[in-house]
N, C-alpha and C positions, 0 to 999 in steps of 0.2 A: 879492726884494722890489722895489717901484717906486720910483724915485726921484722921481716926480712928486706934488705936496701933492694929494686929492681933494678935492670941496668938500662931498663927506659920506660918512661910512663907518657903516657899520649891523655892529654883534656879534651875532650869532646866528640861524642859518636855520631858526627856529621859526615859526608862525602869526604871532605880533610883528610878529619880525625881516622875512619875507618881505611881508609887509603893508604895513610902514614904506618899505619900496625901493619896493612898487610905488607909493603916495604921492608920493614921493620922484620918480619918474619923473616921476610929474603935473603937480606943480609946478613941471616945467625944471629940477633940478637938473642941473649941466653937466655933471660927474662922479664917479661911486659908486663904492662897493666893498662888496662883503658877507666878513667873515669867521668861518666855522663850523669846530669843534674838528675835527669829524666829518665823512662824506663826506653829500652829500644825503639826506634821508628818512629820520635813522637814526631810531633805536625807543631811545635814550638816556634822552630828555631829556621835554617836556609833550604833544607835539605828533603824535605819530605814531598810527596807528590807521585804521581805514576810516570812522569815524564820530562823528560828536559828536549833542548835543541842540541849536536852537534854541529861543528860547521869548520869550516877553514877560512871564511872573511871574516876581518878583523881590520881594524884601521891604524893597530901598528905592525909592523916585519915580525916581531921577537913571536907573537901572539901565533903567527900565521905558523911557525914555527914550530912553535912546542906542540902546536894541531899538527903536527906532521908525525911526532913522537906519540901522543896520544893514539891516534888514526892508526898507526903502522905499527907501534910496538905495545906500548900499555892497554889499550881496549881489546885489544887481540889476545895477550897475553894474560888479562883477567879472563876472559871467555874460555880459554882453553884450561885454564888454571879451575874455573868454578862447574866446567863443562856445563854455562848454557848461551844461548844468544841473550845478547844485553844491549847489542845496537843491531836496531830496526834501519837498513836503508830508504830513506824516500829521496823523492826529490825536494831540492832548497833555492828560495826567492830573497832574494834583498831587495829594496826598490824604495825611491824615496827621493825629491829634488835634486838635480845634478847639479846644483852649486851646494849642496849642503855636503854632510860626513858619506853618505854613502861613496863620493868620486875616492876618498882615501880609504876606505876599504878594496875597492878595485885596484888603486894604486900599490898596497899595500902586498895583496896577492898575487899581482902581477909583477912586483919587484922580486918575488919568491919564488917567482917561477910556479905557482899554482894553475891550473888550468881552470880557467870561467869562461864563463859565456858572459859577455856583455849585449845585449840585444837592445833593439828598439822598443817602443811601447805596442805596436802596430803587430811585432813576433811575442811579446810579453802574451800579448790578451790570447795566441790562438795556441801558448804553449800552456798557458795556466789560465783559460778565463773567467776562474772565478774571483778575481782580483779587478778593478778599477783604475787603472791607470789612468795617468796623467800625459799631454804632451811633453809635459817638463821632466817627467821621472826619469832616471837613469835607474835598467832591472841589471842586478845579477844574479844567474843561475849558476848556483856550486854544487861538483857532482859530487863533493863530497859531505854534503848533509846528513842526519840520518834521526831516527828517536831514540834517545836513549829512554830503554828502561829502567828508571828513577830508584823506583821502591825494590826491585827486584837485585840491583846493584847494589844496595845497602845491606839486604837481605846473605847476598851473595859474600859480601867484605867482613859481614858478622859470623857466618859461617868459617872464614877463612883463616879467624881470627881465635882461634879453638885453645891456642896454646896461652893467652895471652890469660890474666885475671882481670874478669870482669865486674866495675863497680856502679852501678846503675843505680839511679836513684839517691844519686850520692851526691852532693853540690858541695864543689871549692868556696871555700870561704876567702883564703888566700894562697898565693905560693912565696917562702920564702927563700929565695934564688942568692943567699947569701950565705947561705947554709949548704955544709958538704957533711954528707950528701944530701940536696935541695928535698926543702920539706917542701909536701901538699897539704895542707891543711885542710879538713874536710869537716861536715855538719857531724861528721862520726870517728873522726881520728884523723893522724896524721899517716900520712904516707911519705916514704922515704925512698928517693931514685938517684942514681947516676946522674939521668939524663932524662930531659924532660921536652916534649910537645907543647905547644898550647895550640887547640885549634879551634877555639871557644863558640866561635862566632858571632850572635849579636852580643854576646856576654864578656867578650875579648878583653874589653878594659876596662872590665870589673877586676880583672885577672892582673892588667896590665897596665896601670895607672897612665903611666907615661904616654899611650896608644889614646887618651883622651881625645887631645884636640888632632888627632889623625886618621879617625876613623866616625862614623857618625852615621846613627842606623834608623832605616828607612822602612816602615811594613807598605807591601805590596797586595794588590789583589787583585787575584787572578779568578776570570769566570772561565767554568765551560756551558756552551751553549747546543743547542741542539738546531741544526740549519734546515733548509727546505732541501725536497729530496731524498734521494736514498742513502739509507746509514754508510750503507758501502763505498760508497763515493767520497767519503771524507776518514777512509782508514790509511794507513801509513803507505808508501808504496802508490796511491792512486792524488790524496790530497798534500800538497806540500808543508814542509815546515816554510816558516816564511819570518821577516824584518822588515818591518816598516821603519826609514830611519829620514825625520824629518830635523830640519834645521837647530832647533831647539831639542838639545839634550835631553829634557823631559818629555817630548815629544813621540820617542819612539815609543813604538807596538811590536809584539811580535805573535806567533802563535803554533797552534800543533795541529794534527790530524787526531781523532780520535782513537784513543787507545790506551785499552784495561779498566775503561768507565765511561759512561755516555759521554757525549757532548764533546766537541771540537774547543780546544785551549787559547783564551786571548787572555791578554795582558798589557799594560804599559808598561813600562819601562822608566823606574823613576830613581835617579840617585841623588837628586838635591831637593833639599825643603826641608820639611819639619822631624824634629828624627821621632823618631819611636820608643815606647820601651816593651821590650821582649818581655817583662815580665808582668804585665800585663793582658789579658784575655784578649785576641783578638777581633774586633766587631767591625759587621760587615757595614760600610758609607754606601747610602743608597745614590749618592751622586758619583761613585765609584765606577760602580755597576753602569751606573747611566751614561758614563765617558765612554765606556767596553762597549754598549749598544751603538752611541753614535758613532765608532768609528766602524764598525759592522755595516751600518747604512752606508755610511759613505765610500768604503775600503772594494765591499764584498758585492759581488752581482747577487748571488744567494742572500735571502733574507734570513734572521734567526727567529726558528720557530718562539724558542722561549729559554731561559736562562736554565738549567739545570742543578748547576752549584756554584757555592764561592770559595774561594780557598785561600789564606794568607802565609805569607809569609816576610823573612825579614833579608832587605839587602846588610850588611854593611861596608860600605862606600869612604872609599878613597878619595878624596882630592881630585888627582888623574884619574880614577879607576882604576889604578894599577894594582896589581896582588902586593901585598906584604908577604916575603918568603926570606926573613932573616934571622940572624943570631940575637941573642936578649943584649942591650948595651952593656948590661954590670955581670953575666955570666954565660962565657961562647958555649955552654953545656946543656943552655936552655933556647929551643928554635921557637920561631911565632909565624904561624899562618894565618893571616888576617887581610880583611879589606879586598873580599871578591868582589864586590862592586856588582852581584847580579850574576855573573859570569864566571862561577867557578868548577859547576858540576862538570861540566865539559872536560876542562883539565883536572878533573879531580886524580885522579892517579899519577899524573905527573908530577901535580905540587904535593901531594904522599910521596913520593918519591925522593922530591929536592928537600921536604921535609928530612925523609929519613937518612938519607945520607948528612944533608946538613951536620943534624947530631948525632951521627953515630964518627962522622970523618972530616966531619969539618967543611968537606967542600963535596961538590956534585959530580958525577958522570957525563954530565949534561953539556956540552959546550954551549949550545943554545940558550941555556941559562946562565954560565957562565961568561959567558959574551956581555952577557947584560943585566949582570948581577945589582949593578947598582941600580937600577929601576927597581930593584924589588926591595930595598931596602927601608927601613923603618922610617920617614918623609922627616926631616927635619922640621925643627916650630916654623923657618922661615917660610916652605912652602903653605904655611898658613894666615900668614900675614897677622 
């Protein structure tokens, strides 16, 4: 371990974590360290996969938002920083009961002045028909959808991060955030920082005791499948990314177009029930899989030839589902990003951003965030009843 103090150390080599150092770069920090339990890229934890969703609906204003800073300045601005394409534009579907969450999604981007198309089901099927509608669905199409490439933005953040020391393979035992300057405690020594990240994620409040009853983690599993038809008809640009948003919160689906590996990307959407533990092997529930088929029958005009892979991963979920993007309660020296709730690779450069300013300045660049700071803030016991 180093015997030199850094003047910021970042916990965890997640979309976060790798986002926050490259900020961190930005702003002159003199000197970094990143430290991950794991070796680079693993398939652990939230963050790994070839692909995520983009989008600008979202069912509160703040969200619609910070996708506007995302979209226009930070995805732009890593692309041109790493000189590659990292978002794949397609076209994007929402659609789902018009008395359920989808009408405040609509509402939500339309108070923002975001351009969608709200269409009938009659224009849905002959804009997209591989999808099944309902008379009841309410569709929207956002032109601002796209694929992000997953693994290649990670890739892209660990390259970017050249100046930083890097400690892999390294697991926090504890951090002692009472100590100046705050110790990390490690399976192999202690580390000593200024200033400190935590961007843990299912492992947050192992880190962060108090973040117990706030946070509460969920494995997911996601199939890809391989559909009737020609391969090409379900690549990025031709098949949509898509959200199925039914009444019940665990209810939603969402999915991708195929891209950097067979088979076309389904998933549910689950942020309450039984939590998880990350540190445990994850194994694939063949009634999992079998929920992903039926809603294939029922969703998709295109049948699926046959499942190709499965893949897991871990939400950690909030309450609301709102981010955690706050100062520690016992040291404004140490920031904590926690509690994406499913939905954070998207804004992953921004909340690295609000991280790194956080703790390098104490407050943001961000009005958009700072507007609405209190949302992001550590949930009090009371919103847990």
């Amino acid at each position: 371990m180093p015997k030199c103090v850094y003047e910021a150390l970042v916990i965890g080599a997640g979309i976060c974590g790798l986002s926050t150092l490259y900020h961190l770069q930005r702003l002159g920090c003199r000197s970094m360290a990143l430290v991950e339990q794991f070796q680079p890229w693993h398939t652990r934890g939230s963050s790994h996969g070839t692909s995520r969703i983009t989008r600008s609906s979202y069912d509160k204003d703040v969200y619609v938002e910070l996708m506007q800073v995302a979209h226009h300045l930070e995805w732009p601005r890593l692309e041109q920083d790493t000189g590659q394409q990292l978002i794949f534009p397609t076209p994007g579907v929402l659609f789902g009961p018009n008395d359920g969450p989808i009408r405040d999604y609509a509402e939500a981007v339309q108070r923002v002045g975001i351009p969608i198309d709200v269409v009938s089901p009659r224009e849905a099927r002959i804009r997209t028909p591989m999808f099944r509608y309902q008379p009841e669905d309410m569709i929207l199409f956002d032109p601002t959808c796209a694929v992000i490439a997953a693994a290649d933005v990670l890739r892209a953040l660990q390259a970017k991060a050249a100046s930083a020391d890097c400690f892999f393979n390294t697991r926090v035992q504890r951090i002692d955030v009472t100590k100046d300057p705050i110790e990390v405690h490690t399976d192999t020594g202690v580390i000593a920082t200024e200033r400190l990240v935590v961007a843990a994620g299912p492992w947050v409040d192992h880190l962060v005791p108090s973040l117990t009853s706030s946070v509460s983690v969920i494995q997911q599993t996601v199939g890809y499948f391989e559909m009737d038809g020609v391969s090409t008809s379900y690549e990025p640009g031709v098949f949509p990314v898509w959200i199925y948003l039914e009444k019940d919160q665990n209810e939603h689906f969402y999915g991708l177009p195929q891209f950097q590996r067979p088979g076309i990307k389904v998933a549910r959407h689950i942020t309450t029930g039984l939590s998880g533990n990350p540190d445990q092997p994850a194994q694939t529930d063949p009634l999992r899989v079998a929920d992903l088929e039926d809603f294939i029958s029922r969703k998709f005009h295109p049948a699926a030839q046959r499942l190709v892979a499965t893949e897991h991963c871990y939400y950690t979920n909030t309450a609301t589902t709102d981010y955690i993007l706050d100062r520690h309660p016992d040291n404004q020296q140490v920031v904590i990003g926690a509690g994406f709730s499913g939905h954070g690779f998207k804004l992953g450069p921004v909340s690295g951003r609000i991280l790194a300013e956080l703790v390098m300045q104490g407050k943001t660049s961000l009005p958009e965030f700072e507007a609405h700071r209190s949302l992001f803030q550590i949930p009090s016991l009371d919103s847990y009843g």
